[in-house]
C-alpha positions in Angstrom: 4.9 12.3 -8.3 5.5 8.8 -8.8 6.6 6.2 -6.1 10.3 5.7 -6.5 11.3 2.8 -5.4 15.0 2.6 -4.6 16.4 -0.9 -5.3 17.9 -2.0 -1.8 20.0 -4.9 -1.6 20.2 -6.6 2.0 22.5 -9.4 3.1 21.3 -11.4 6.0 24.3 -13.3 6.7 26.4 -9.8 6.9 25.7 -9.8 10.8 24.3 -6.1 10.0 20.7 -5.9 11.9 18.3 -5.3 8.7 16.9 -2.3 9.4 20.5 -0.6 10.0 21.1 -2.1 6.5 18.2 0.0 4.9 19.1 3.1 6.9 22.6 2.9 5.7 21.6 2.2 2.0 18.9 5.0 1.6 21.8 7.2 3.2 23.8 6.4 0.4 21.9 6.6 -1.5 20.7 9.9 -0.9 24.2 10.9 -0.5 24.6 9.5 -4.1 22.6 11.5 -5.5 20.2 8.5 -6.7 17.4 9.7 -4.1 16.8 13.5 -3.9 14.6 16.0 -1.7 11.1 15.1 -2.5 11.2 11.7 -4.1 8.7 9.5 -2.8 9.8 6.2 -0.7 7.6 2.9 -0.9 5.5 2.7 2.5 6.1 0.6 5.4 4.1 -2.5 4.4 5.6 -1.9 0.7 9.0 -2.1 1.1 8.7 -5.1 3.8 6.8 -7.4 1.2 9.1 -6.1 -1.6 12.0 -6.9 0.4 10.6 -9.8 2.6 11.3 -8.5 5.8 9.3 -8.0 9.0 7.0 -5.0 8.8 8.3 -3.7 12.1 12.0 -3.9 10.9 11.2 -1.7 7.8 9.3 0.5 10.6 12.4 0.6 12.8 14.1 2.0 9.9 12.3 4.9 9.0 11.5 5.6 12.3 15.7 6.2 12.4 15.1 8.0 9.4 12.6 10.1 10.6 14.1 11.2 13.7 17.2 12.7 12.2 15.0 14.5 9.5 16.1 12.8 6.2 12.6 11.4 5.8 9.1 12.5 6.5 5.8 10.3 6.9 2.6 12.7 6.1 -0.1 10.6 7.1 -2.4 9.7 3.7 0.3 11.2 1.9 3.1 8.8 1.7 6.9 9.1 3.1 9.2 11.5 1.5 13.1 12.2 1.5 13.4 16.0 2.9 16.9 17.0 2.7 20.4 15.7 2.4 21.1 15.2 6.5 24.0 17.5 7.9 27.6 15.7 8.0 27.1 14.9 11.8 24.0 13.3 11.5 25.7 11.4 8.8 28.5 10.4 10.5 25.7 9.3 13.7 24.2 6.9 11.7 27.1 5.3 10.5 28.9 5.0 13.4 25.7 3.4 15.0 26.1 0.8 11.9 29.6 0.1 12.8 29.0 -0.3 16.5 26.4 -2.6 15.8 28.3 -4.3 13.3 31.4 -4.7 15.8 29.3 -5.8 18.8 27.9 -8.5 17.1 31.5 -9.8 15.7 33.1 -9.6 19.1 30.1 -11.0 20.8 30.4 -14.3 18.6 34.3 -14.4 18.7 34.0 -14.2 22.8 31.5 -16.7 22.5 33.9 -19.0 20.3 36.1 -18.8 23.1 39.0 -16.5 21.4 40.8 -14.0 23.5 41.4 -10.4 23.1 45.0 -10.8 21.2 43.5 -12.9 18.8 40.6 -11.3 18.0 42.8 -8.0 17.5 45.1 -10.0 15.5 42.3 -11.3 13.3 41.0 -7.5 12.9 44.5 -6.4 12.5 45.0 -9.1 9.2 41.5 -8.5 7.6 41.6 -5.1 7.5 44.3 -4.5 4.9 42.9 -6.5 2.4 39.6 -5.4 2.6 40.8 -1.6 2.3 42.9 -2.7 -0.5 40.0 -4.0 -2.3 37.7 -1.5 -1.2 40.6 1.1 -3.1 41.0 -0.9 -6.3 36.9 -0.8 -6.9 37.0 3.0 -6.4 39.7 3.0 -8.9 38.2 1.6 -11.2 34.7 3.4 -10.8 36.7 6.3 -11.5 
């Protein structure tokens, strides 16, 4: 089988630690239907060059990946996707993005010196919008 190579886009201003980034999209992606049981993932040092990341954040990565049993490393062999992952492992990794993703926002915003109403507030007024505009790119995928 030939090495498929899924195209992963990162965004290093996003405050999302990279390697949760490349969990989260090979997820998807599996979820998507665009990886499937059996394909072939690019190795370690691969998908670090190809992405130009730290070696040991594309490890960290599959390393998450491989704990929860969506990928499998056979030495010599190359890493493999093995099954779609159960809803609850699913919903584990994503809720590990998100808790990442908020610790890091409310981190900074302490650090900025705002206070709890105002970070709230600021949540509060983002999130509309964003699901709005998350909605109206569903709609028209559809």
């Amino acid at each position: 089988m030939t090495e498929k190579k899924p195209p992963l886009q990162l965004d290093f201003h996003s405050g999302l630690p990279i390697y949760t980034q490349i969990v989260n999209q090979i997820q998807s992606q599996l979820a998507n239907g665009v990886l499937k049981p059996g394909d072939q993932l690019p190795t370690v040092r691969a998908l670090a060059q190809e992405l130009r990341v730290n070696f040991n954040t594309v490890a960290r990565a599959y390393r998450m990946l491989d704990e929860v049993r969506i990928i499998s490393t056979q030495q010599g062999r190359g890493t493999y996707i093995t099954e779609i992952p159960p809803l609850e492992v699913s919903e584990k990794l994503r809720h590990e993005s998100l808790s990442a993703l908020t610790q890091r926002f409310v981190s900074e915003a302490v650090r900025l010196g705002f206070s709890q109403r105002e970070i709230s507030q600021m949540v509060r007024d983002s999130l509309k919008p964003a699901l709005e505009a998350s909605r109206s790119v569903a709609e028209r995928s559809e």
